[in-house]
C-alpha positions as a Markdown table, in Angstrom:
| # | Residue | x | y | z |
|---|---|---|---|---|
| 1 | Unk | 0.0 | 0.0 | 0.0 |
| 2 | Unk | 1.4 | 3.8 | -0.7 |
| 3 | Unk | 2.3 | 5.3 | 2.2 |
| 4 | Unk | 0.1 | 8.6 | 2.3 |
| 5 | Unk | 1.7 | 12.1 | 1.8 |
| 6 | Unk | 1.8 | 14.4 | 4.8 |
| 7 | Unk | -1.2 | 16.8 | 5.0 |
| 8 | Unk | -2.4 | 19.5 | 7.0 |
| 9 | Unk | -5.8 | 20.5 | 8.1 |
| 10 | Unk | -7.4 | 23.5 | 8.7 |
| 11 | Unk | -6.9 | 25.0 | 12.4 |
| 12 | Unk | -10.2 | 25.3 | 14.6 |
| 13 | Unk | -10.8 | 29.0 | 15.7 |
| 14 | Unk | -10.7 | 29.1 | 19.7 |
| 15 | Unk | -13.4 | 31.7 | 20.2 |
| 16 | Unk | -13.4 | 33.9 | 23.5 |
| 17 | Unk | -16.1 | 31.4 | 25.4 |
| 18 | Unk | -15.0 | 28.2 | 24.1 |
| 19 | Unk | -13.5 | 26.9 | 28.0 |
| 20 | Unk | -11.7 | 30.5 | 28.7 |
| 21 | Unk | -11.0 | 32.6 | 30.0 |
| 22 | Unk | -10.1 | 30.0 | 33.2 |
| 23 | Unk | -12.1 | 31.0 | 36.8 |
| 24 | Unk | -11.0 | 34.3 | 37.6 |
| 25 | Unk | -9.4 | 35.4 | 34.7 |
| 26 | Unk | -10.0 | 38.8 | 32.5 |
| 27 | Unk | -11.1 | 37.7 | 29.2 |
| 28 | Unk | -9.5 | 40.9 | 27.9 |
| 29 | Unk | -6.0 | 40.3 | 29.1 |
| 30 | Unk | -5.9 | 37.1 | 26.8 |
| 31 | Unk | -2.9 | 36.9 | 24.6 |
| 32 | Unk | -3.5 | 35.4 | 21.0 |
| 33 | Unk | -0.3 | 33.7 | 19.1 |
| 34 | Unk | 0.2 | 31.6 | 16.0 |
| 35 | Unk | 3.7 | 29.9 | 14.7 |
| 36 | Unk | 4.6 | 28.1 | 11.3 |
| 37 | Unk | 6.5 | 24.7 | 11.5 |
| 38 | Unk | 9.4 | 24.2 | 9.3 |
| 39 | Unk | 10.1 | 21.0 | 7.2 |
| 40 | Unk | 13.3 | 19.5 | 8.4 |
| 41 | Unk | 16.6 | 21.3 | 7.7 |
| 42 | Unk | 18.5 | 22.6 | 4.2 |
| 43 | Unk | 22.1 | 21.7 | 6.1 |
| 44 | Unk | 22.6 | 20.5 | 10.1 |
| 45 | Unk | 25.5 | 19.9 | 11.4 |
| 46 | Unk | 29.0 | 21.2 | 13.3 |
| 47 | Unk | 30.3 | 23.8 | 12.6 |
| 48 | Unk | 33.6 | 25.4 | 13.4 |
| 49 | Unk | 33.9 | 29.2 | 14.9 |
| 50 | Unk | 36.2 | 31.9 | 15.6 |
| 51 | Unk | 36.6 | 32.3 | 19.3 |
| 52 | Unk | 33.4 | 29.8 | 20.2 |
| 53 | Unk | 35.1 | 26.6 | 18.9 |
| 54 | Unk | 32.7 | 24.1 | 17.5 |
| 55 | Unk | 28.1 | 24.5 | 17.5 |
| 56 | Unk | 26.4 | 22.5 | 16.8 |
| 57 | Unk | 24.0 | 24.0 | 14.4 |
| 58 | Unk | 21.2 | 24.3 | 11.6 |
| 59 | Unk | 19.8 | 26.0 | 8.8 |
| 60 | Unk | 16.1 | 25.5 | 8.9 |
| 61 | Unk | 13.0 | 25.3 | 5.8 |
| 62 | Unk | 10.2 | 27.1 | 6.9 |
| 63 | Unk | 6.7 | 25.0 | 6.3 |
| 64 | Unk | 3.9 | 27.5 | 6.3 |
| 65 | Unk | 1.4 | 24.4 | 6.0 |
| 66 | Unk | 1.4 | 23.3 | 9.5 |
| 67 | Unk | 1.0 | 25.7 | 12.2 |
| 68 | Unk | 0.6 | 25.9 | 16.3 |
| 69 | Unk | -1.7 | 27.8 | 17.7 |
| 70 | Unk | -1.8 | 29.5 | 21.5 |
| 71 | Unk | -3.7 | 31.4 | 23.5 |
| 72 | Unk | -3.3 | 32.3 | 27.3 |
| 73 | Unk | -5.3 | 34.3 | 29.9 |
| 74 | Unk | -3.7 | 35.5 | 32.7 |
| 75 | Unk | -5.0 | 34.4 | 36.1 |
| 76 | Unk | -4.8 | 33.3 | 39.9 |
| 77 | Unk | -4.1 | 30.2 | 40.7 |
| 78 | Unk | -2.5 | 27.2 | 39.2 |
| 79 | Unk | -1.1 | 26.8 | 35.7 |
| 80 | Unk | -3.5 | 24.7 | 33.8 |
| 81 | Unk | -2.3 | 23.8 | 30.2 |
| 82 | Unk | -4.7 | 22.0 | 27.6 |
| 83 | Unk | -4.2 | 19.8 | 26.3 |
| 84 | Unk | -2.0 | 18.3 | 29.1 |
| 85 | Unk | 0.5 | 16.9 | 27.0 |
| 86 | Unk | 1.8 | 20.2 | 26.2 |
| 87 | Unk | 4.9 | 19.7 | 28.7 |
| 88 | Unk | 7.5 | 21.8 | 26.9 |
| 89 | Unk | 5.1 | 24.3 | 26.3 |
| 90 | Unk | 4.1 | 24.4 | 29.9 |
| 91 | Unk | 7.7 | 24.5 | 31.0 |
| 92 | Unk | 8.5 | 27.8 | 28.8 |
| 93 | Unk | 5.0 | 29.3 | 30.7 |
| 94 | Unk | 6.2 | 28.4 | 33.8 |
| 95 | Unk | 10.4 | 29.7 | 32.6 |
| 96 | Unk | 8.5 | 33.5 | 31.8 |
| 97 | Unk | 6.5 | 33.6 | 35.4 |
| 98 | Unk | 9.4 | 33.4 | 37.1 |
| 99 | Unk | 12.1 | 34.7 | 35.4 |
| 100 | Unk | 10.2 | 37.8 | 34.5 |
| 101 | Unk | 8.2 | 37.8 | 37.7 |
| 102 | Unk | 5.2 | 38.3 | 36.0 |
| 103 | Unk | 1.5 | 38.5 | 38.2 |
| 104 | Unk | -1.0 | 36.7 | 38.6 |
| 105 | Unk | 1.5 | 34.0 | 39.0 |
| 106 | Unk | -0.9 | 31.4 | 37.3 |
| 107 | Unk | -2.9 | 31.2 | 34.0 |
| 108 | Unk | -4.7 | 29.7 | 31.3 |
| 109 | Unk | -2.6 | 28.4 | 28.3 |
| 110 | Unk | -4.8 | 26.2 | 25.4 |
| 111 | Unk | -2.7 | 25.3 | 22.2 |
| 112 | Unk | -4.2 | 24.1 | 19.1 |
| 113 | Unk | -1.6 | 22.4 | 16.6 |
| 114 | Unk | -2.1 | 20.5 | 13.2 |
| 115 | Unk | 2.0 | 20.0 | 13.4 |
| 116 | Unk | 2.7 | 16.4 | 13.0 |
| 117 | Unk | 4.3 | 15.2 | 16.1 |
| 118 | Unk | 7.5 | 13.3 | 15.9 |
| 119 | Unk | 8.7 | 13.6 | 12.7 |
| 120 | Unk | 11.1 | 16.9 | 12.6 |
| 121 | Unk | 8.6 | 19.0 | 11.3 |
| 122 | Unk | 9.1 | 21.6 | 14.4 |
| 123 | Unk | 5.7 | 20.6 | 16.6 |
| 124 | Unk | 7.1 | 20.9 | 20.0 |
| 125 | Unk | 8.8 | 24.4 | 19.3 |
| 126 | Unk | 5.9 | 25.7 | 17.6 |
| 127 | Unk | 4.0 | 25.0 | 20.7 |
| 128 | Unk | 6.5 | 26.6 | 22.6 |
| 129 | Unk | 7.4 | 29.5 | 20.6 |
| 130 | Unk | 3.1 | 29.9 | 20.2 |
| 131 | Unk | 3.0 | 29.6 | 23.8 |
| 132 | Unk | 6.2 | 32.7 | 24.9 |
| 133 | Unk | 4.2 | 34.8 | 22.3 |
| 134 | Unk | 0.7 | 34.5 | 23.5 |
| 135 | Unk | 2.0 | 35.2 | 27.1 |
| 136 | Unk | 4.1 | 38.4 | 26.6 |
| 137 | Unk | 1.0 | 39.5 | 24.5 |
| 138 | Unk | -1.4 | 38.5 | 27.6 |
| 139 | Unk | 0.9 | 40.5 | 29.7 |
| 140 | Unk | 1.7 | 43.6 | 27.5 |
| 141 | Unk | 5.5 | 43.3 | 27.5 |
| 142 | Unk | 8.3 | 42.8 | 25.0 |
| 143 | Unk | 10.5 | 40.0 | 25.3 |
| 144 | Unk | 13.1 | 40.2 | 22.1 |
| 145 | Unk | 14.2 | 37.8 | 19.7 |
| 146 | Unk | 17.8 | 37.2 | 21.6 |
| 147 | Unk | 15.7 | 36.4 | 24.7 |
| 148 | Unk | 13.1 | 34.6 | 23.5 |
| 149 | Unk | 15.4 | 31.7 | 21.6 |
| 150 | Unk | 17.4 | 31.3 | 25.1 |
| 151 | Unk | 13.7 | 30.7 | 26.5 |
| 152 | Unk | 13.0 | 28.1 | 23.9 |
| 153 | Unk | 16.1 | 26.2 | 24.8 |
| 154 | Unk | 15.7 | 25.8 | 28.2 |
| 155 | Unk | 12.1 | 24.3 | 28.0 |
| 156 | Unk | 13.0 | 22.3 | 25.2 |
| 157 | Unk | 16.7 | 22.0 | 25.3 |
| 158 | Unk | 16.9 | 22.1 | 21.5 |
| 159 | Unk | 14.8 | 24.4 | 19.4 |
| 160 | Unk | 14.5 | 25.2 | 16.0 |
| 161 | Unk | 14.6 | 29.3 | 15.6 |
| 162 | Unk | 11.2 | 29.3 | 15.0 |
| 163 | Unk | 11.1 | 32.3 | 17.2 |
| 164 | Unk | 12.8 | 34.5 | 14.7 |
| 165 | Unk | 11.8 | 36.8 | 11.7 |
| 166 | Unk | 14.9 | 35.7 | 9.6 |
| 167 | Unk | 14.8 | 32.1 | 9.2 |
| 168 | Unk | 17.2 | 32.5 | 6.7 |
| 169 | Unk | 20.0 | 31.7 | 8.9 |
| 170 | Unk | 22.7 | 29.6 | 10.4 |
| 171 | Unk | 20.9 | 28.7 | 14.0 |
| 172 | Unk | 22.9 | 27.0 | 17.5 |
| 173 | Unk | 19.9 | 25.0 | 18.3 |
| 174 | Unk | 21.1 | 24.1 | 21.3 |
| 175 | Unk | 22.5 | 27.5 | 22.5 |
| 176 | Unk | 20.0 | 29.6 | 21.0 |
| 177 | Unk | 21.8 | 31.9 | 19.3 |
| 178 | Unk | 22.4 | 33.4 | 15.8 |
| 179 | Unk | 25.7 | 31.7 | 13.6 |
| 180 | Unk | 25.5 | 33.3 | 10.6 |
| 181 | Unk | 23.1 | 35.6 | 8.9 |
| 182 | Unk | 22.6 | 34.6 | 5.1 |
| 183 | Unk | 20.6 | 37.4 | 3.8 |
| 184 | Unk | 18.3 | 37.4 | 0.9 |
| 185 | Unk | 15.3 | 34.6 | 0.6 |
| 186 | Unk | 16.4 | 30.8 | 0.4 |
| 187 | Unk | 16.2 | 30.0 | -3.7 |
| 188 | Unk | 12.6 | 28.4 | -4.6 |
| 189 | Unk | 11.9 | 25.1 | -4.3 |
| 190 | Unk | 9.6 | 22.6 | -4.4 |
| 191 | Unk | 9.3 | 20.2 | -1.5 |
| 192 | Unk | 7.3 | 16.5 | -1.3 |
| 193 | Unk | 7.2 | 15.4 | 2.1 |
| 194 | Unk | 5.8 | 11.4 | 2.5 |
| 195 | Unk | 5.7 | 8.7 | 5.3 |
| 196 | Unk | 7.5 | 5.4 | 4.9 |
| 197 | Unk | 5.2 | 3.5 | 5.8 |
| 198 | Unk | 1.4 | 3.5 | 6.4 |
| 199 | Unk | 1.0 | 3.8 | 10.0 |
| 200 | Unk | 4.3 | 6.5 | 11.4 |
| 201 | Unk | 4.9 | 6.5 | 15.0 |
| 202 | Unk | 7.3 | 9.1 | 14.8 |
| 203 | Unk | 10.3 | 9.7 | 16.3 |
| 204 | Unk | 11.5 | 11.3 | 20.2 |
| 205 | Unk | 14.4 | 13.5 | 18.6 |
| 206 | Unk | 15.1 | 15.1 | 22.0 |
| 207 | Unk | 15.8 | 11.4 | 23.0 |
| 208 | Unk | 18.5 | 10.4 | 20.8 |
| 209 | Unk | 22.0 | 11.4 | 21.1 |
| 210 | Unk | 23.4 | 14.0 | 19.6 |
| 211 | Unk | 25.7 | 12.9 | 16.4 |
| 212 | Unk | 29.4 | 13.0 | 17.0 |
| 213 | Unk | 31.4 | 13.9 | 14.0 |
| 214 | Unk | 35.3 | 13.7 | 12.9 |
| 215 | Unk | 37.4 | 16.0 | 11.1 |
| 216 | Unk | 36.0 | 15.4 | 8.0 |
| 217 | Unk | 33.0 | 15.6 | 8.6 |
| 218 | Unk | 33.7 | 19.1 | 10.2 |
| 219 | Unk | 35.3 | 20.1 | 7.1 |
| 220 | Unk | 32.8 | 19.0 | 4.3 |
| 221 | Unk | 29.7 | 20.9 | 7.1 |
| 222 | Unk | 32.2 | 24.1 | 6.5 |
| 223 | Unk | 32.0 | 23.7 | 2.8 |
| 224 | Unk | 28.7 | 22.7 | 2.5 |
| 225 | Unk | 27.7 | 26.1 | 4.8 |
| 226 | Unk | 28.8 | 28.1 | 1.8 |
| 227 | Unk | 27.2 | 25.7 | -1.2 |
| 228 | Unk | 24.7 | 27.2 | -3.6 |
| 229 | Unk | 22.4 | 25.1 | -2.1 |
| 230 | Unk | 22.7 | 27.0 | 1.2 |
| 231 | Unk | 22.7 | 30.7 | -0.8 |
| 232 | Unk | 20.3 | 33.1 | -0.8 |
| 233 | Unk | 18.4 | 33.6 | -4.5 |
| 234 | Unk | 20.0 | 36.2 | -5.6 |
| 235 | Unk | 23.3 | 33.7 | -6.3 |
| 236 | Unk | 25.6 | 35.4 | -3.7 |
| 237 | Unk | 25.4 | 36.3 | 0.1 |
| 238 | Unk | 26.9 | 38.8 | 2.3 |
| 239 | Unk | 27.4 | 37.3 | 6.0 |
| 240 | Unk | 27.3 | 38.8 | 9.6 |
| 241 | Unk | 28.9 | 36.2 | 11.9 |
| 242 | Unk | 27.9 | 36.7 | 15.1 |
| 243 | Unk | 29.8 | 35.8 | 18.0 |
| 244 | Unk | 28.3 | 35.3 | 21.6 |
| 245 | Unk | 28.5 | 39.3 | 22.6 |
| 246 | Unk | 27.1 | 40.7 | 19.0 |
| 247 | Unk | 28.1 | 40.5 | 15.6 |
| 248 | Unk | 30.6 | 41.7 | 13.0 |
| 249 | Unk | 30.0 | 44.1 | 10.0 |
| 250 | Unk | 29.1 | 42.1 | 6.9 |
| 251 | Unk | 31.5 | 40.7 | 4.9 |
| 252 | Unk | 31.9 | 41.2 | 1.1 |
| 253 | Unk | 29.7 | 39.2 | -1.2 |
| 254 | Unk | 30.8 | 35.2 | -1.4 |
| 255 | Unk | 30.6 | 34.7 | -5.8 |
| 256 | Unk | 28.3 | 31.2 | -5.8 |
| 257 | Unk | 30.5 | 29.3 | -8.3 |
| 258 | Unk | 33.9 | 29.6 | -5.7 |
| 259 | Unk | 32.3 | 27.0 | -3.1 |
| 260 | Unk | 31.1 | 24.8 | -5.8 |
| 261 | Unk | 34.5 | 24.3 | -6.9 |
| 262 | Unk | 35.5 | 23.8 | -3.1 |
| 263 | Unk | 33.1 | 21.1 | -3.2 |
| 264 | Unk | 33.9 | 19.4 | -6.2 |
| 265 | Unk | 37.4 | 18.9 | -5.4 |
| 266 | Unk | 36.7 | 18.0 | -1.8 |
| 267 | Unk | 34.4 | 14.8 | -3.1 |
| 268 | Unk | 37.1 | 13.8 | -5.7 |
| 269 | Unk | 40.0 | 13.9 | -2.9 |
| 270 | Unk | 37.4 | 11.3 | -1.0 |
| 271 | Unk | 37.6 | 8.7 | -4.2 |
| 272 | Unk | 40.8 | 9.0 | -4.8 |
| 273 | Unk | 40.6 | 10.9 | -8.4 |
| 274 | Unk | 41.6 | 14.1 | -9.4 |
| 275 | Unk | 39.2 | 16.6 | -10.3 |
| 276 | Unk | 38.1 | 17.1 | -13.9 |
| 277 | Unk | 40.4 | 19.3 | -15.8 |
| 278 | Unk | 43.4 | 18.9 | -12.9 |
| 279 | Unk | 46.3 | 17.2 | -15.0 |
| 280 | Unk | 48.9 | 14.5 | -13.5 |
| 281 | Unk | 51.9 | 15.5 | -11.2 |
């Protein structure tokens, strides 16, 4: 039997009413928030930096299919998340009440999802990135982007950057923090997602160990960074590598074809032939 493709649905509409505001809680301080998954990764790896030494890190497709939805009302009394299994977006509710000593201490927090669970399509961040958003809306503050991504890591202790405007980036998922800046819009593409087989489980990601790779591995993830695959459409980038106290001024524009070449010659050394055009020493 064909497996079936992956599809979304159509999100239900939470309506003020529909089980909130909780008991005691102003239905006006409510705080409304909606996040788009992602569909696995263009390029994950290592990767080596300046000053930092090796992050892990990622470079994200957004999925504007599938979405989370959240919405949370402020109130006395305990924390009630629906539906319960929500734990990672519970933990970042709980991370904001204390950290930013927010009042009443307790709340309402309902999230609404069609984001496949288990299968790296970004379900339990968009919960949690739905979730910081629709309490710093209930609450009338501003928490920025820098912020908000350390949040996400410590309720989830790997997040995809979800949180920010520019996915077109080079993203420490486990340190929340801003690699590399690509610039421009990721080249168009067409993308067919599938199961395997008929009946998916899906996978506990935050389970498995993290990959441990070698120096070769290191150094084909620092070519493949700069691939045309990884450019921006308009052929050519210009960087800002940030470090862990800010970033640097852009560099000058990488030409597309130069990494290619890089490439090229790199998978050639690997068999053991030399690349096209290269004569014999």
């Amino acid at each position: 039997m064909t497996a079936p493709l992956i599809a979304c649905r159509e999100l239900p509409v939470t309506q003020a009413g529909d089980g909130l505001p909780a008991d005691g809680a102003d239905a006006s301080a409510s705080g409304l928030a909606e996040v788009a998954g992602h569909h696995g990764e263009v390029l994950q790896g290592a990767f080596v930096c300046p000053g930092t030494g090796t992050v892990r890190a990622l470079y994200t497709l957004p999925c504007p299919l599938f979405r989370s939805r959240a919405r949370f009302v402020p109130c006395e009394g305990p924390l009630r998340v629906s539906p319960a299994s929500r734990t990672k977006a519970r933990a970042v509710v709980e991370l904001l009440i204390d950290r930013l000593d927010l009042w009443p201490r307790g709340g309402r927090l309902e999230i609404v999802s069609d984001i496949p669970s288990g299968h790296g399509l970004g379900a339990s961040t968009g919960d949690v990135v739905a979730a910081l958003r629709a309490v710093e809306r209930a609450h009338a503050i501003h928490i920025s982007e820098a912020d908000a991504a350390r949040f996400a890591v410590q309720a989830e202790v790997a997040a995809d950057p979800l949180i920010l405007d520019d996915t077109n980036i080079l993203f420490a998922h486990r340190e929340g923090r801003v690699l590399e800046r690509l610039g421009g819009r990721l080249m168009p593409l067409t993308v067919v997602g599938f199961h395997t087989v008929e009946r998916p489980r899906g996978v506990p990601t935050v389970s498995l160990k993290p990959a441990r790779y070698d120096s070769r591995e290191l150094a084909a993830f620092d070519v493949l960074r700069s691939t045309p695959a990884t450019l921006p459409a308009h052929g050519g980038r210009r960087v800002a590598r940030g470090g862990r106290d800010g970033e640097q001024p852009d560099e000058p524009a990488v030409p597309a074809r130069a990494p290619a070449r890089r490439a090229d010659r790199l998978r050639h050394r690997r068999r053991g032939r030399r690349p096209p055009g290269r004569p014999q020493r």
